[in-house]
Backbone as CSV, one residue per row, in Angstrom:
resi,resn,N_x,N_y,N_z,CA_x,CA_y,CA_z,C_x,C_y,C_z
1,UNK,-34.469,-217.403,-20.614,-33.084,-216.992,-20.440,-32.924,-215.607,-21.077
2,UNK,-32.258,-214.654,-20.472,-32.211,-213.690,-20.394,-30.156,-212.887,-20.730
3,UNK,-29.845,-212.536,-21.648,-28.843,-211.940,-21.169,-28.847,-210.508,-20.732
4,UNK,-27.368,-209.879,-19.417,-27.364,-208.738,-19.601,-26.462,-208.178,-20.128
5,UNK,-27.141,-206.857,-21.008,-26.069,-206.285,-21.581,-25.281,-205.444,-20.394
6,UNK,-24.183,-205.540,-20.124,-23.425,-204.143,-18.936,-23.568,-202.975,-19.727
7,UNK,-23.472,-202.663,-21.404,-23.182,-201.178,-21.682,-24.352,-200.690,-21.422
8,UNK,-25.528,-201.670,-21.104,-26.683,-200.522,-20.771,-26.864,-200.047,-19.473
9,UNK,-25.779,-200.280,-18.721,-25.915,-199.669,-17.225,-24.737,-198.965,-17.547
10,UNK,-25.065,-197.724,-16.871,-24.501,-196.414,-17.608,-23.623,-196.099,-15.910
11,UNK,-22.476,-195.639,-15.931,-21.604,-195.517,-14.695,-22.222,-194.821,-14.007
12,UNK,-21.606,-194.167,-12.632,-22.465,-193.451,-11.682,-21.391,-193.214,-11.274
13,UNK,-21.437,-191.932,-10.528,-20.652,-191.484,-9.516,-21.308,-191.745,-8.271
14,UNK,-20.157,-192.842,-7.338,-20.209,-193.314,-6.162,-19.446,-192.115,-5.441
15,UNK,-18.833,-191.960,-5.420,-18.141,-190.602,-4.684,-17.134,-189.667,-4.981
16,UNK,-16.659,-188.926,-4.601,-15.591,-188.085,-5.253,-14.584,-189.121,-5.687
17,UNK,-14.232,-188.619,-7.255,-13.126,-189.972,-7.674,-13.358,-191.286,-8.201
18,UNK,-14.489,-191.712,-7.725,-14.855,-192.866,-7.540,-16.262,-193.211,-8.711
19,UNK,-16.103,-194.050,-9.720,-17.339,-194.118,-10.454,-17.310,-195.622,-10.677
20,UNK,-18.575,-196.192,-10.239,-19.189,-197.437,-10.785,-20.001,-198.537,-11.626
21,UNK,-19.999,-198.947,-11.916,-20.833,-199.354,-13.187,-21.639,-201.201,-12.538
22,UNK,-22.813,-201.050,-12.086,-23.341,-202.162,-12.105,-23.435,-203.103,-13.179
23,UNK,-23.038,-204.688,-12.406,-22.781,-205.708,-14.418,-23.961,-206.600,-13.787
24,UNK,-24.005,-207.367,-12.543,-25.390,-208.045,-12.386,-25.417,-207.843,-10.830
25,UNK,-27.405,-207.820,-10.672,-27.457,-207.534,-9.280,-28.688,-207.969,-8.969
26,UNK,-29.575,-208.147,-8.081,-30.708,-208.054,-7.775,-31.270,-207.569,-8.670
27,UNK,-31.711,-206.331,-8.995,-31.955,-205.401,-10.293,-32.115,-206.179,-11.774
28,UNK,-30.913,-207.089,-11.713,-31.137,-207.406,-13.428,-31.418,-209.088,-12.985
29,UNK,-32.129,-209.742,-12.283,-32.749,-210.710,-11.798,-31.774,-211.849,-11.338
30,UNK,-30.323,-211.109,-10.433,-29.558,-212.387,-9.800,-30.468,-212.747,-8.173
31,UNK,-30.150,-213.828,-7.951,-30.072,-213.809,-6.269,-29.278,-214.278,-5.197
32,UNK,-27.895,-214.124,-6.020,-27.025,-214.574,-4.656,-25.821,-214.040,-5.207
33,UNK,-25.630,-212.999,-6.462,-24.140,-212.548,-6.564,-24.813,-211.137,-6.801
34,UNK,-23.546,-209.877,-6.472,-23.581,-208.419,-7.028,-22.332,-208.466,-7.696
35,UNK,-22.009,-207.925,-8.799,-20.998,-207.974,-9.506,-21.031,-206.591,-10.086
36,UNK,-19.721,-205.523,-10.008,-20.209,-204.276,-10.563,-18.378,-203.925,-10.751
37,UNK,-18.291,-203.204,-11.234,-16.748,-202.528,-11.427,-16.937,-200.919,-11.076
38,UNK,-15.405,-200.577,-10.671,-15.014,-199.364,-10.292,-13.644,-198.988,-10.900
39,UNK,-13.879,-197.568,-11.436,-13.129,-196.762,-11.431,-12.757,-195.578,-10.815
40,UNK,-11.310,-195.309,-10.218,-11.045,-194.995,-9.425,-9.559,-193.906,-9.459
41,UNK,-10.162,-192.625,-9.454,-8.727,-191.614,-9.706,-7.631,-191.552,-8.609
42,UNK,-6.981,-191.626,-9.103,-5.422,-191.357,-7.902,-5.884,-190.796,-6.915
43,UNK,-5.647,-191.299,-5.431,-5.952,-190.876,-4.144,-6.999,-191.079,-3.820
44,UNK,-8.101,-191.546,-4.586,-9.487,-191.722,-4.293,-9.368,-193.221,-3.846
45,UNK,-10.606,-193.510,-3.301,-11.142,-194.785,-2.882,-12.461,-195.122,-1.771
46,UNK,-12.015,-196.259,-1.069,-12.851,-196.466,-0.312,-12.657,-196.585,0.843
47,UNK,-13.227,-195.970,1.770,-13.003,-195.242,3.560,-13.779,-196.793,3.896
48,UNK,-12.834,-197.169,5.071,-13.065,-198.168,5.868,-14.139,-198.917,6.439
49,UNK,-14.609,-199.902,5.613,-16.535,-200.135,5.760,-16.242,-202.380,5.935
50,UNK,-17.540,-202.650,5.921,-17.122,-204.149,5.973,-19.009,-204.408,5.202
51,UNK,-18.772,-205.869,4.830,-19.806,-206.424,4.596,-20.430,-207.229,5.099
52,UNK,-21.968,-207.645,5.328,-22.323,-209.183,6.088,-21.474,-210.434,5.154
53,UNK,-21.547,-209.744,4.135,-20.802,-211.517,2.931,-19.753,-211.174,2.659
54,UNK,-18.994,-212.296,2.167,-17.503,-212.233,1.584,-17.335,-211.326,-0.112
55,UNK,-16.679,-210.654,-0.068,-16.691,-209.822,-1.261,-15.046,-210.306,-1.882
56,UNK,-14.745,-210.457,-3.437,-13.706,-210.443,-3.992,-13.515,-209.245,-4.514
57,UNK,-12.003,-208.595,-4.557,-11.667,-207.616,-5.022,-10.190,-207.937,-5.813
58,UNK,-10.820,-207.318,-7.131,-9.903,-207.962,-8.583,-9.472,-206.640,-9.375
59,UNK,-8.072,-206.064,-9.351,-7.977,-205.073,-10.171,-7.246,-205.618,-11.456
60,UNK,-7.920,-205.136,-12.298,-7.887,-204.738,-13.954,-7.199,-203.955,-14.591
61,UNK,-6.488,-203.045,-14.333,-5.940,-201.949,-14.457,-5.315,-200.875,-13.364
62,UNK,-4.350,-200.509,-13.004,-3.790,-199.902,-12.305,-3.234,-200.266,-11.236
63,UNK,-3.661,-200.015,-9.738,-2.508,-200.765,-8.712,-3.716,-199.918,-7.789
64,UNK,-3.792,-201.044,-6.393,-4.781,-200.459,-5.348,-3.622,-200.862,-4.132
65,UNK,-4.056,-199.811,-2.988,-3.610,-199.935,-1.639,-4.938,-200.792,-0.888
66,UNK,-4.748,-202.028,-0.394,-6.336,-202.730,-0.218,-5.463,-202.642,1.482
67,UNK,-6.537,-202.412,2.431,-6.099,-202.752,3.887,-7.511,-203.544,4.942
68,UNK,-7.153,-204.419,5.834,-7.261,-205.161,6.528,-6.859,-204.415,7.835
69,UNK,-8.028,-203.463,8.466,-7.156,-203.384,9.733,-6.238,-202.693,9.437
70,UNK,-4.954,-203.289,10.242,-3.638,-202.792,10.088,-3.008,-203.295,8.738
71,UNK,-2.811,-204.109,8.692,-2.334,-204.935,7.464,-2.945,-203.958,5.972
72,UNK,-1.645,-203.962,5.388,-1.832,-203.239,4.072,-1.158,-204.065,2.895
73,UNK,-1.457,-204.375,1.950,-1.220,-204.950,0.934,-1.266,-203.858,-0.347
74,UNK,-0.358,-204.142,-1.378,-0.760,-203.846,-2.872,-1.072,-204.537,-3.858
75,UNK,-1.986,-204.439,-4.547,-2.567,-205.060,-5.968,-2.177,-204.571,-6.844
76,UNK,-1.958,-205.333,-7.930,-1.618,-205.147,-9.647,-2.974,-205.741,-10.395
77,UNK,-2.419,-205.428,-11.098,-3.706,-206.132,-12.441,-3.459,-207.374,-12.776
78,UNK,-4.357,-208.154,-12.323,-4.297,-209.323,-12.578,-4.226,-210.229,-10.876
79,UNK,-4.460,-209.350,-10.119,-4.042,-210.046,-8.744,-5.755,-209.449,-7.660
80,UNK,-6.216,-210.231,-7.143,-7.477,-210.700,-6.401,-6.767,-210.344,-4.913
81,UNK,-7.832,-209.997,-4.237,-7.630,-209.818,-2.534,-9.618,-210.111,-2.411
82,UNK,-9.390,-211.834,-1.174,-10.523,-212.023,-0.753,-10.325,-211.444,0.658
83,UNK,-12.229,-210.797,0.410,-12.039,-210.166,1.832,-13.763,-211.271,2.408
84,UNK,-13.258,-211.646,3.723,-14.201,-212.244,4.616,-15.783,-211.422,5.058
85,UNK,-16.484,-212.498,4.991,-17.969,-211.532,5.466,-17.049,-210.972,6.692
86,UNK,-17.598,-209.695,7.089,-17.397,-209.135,8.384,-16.379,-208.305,8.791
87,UNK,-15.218,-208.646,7.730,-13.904,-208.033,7.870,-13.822,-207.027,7.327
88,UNK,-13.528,-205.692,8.568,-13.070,-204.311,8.175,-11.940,-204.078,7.009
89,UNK,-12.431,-203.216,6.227,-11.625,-203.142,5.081,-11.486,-201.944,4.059
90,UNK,-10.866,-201.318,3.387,-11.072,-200.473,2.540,-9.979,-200.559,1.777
91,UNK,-10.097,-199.214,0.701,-8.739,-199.400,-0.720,-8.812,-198.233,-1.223
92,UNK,-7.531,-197.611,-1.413,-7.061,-196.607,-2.478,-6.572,-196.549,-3.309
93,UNK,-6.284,-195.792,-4.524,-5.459,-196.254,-5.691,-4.498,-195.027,-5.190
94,UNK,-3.411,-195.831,-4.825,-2.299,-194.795,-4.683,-1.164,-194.644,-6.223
95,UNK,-1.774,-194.654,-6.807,-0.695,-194.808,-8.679,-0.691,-193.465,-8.672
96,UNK,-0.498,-193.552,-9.876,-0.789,-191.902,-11.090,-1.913,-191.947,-12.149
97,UNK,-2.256,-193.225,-12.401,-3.130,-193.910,-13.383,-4.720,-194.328,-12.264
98,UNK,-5.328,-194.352,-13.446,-7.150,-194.917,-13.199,-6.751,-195.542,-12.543
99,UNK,-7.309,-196.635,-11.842,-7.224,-197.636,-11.129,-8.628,-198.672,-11.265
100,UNK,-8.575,-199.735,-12.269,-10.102,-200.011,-12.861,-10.705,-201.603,-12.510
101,UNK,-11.228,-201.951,-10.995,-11.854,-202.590,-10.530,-12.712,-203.633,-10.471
102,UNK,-12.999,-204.811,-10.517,-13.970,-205.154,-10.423,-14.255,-206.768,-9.116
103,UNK,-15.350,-206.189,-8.910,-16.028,-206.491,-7.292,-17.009,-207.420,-7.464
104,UNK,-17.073,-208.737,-6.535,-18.248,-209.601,-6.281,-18.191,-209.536,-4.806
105,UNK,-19.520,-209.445,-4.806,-20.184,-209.658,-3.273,-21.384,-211.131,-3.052
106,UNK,-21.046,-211.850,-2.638,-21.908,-212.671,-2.151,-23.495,-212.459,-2.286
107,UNK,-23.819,-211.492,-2.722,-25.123,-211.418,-1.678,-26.134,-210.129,-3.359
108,UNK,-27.066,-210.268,-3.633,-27.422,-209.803,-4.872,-27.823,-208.562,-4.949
109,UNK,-27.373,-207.923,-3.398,-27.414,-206.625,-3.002,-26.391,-206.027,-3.078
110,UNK,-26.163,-204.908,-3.027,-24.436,-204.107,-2.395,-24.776,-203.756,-0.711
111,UNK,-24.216,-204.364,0.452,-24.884,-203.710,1.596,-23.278,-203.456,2.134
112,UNK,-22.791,-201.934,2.748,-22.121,-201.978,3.491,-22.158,-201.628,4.473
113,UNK,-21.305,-201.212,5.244,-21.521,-200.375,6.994,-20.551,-199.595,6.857
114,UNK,-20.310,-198.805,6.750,-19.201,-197.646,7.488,-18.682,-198.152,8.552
115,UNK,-16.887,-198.052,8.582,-16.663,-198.569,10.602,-16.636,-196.848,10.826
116,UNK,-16.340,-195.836,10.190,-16.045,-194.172,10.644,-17.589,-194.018,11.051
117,UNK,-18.789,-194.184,10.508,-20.000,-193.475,10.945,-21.249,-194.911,11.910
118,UNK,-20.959,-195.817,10.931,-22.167,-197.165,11.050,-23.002,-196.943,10.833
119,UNK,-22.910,-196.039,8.984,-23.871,-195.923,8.772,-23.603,-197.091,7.581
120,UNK,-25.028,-197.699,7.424,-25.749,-198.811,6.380,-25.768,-197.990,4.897
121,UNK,-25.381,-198.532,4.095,-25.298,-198.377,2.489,-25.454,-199.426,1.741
122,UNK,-26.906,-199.007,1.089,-27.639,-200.494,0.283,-27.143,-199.480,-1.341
123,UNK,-27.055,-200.233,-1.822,-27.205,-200.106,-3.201,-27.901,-201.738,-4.369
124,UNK,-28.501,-201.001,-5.532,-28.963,-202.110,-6.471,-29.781,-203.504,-6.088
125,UNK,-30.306,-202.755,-5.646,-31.084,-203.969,-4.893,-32.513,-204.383,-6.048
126,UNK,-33.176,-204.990,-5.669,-34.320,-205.397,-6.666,-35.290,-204.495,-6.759
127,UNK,-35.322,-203.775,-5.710,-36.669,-203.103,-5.591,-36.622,-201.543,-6.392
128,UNK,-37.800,-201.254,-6.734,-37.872,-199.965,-7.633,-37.327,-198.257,-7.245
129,UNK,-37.280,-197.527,-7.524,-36.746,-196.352,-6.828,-37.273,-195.861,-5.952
130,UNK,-38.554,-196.018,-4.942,-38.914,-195.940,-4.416,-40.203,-197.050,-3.213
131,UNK,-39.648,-198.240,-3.458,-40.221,-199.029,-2.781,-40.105,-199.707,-1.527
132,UNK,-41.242,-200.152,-0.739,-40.981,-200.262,0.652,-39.966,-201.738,0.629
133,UNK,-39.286,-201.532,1.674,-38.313,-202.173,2.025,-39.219,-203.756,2.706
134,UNK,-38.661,-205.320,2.454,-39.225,-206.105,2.567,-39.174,-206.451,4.522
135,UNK,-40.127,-206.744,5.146,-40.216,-206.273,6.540,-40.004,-205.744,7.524
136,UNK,-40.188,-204.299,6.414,-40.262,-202.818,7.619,-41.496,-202.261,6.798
137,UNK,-42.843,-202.508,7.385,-43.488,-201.871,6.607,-43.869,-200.497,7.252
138,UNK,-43.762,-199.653,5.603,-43.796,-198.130,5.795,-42.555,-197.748,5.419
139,UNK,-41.646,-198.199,5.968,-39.995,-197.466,5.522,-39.603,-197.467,3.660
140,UNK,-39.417,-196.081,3.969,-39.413,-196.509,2.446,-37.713,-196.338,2.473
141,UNK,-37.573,-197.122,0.763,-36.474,-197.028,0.585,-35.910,-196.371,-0.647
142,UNK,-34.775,-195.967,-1.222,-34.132,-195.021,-2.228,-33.099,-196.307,-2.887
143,UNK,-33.132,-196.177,-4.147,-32.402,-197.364,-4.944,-32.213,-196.287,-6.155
144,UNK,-30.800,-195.987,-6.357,-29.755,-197.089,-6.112,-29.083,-196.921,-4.863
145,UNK,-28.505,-195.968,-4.096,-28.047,-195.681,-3.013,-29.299,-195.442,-1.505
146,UNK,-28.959,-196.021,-0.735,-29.846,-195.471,0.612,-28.827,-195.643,1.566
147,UNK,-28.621,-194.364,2.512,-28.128,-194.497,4.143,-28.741,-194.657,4.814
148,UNK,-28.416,-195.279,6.290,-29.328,-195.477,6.844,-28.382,-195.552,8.181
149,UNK,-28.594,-194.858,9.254,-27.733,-194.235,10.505,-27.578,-196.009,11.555
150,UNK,-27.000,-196.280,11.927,-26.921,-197.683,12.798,-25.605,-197.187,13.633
151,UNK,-25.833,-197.795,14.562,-25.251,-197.621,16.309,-23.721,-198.659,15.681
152,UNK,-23.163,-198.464,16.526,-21.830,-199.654,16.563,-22.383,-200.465,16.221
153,UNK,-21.114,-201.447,15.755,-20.981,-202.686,14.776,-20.727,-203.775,15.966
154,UNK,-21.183,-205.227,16.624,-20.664,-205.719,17.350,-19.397,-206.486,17.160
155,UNK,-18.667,-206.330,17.939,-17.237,-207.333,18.215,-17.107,-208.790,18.098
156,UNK,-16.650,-209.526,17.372,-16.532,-210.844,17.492,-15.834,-211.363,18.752
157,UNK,-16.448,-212.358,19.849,-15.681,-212.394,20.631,-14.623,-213.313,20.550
């Protein structure tokens, strides 16, 4: 038995605005949860992407614009929005304040899709910073972040 410490995973900048901090993942020997938090400056967030697994989204601090599609909701601290494997989704912190996050994903990876590009975004996965990806042999892969270009997303009928 093993604990992890989170202060030894040191934040990252995920994108403009946007900084994350991995708490357990593939990486620190889970296999069926990613759990990581975000912080998030006024106007920043996350552009419209979906997951294969169901992800919870729990803010801690500040107030998020979370949307579904059309459907838009607001969060406070202390208030959860489950989002479904598959379901298009994204979030902004429309406040004045941080906006301070934290995220489970099903799955002991971070995998998303872009719906604007379709492009694939792995993050924290088990494998080392440069190791081949498990049946694609030859492809290598980049950890913590890798893109990876993919055609349309199919339609549920």
């Amino acid at each position: 038995m093993q604990p992890v410490v989170h202060t030894d995973h040191a934040r990252e900048q995920w994108r403009a605005g946007v900084e994350s901090r991995m708490l357990v993942s593939a990486g620190s020997g889970a296999r069926q949860l990613c759990i990581f938090e975000q912080w998030v400056a006024p106007g920043a967030g996350a552009p419209t992407h979906f997951h294969p697994v169901e992800e919870v989204l729990t803010v801690l601090a500040g107030e998020a614009e979370v949307w579904f599609g059309d459907e838009h909701a607001k969060l406070v601290a202390g208030q959860s929005m489950i989002v479904p494997a598959g379901q298009s989704h994204g979030f902004r912190n429309p406040g004045e304040a941080t906006l301070h996050m934290h995220a489970v994903l099903a799955s002991s990876e971070f995998v998303a899709i872009r719906e604007d590009t379709g492009e694939t975004i792995r993050r924290w996965g088990a494998a080392g910073p440069e190791a081949e990806s498990p049946g694609r042999p030859g492809e290598r892969r980049l950890n913590p972040l890798r893109r990876v270009p993919r055609g349309p997303r199919p339609r549920n009928a």
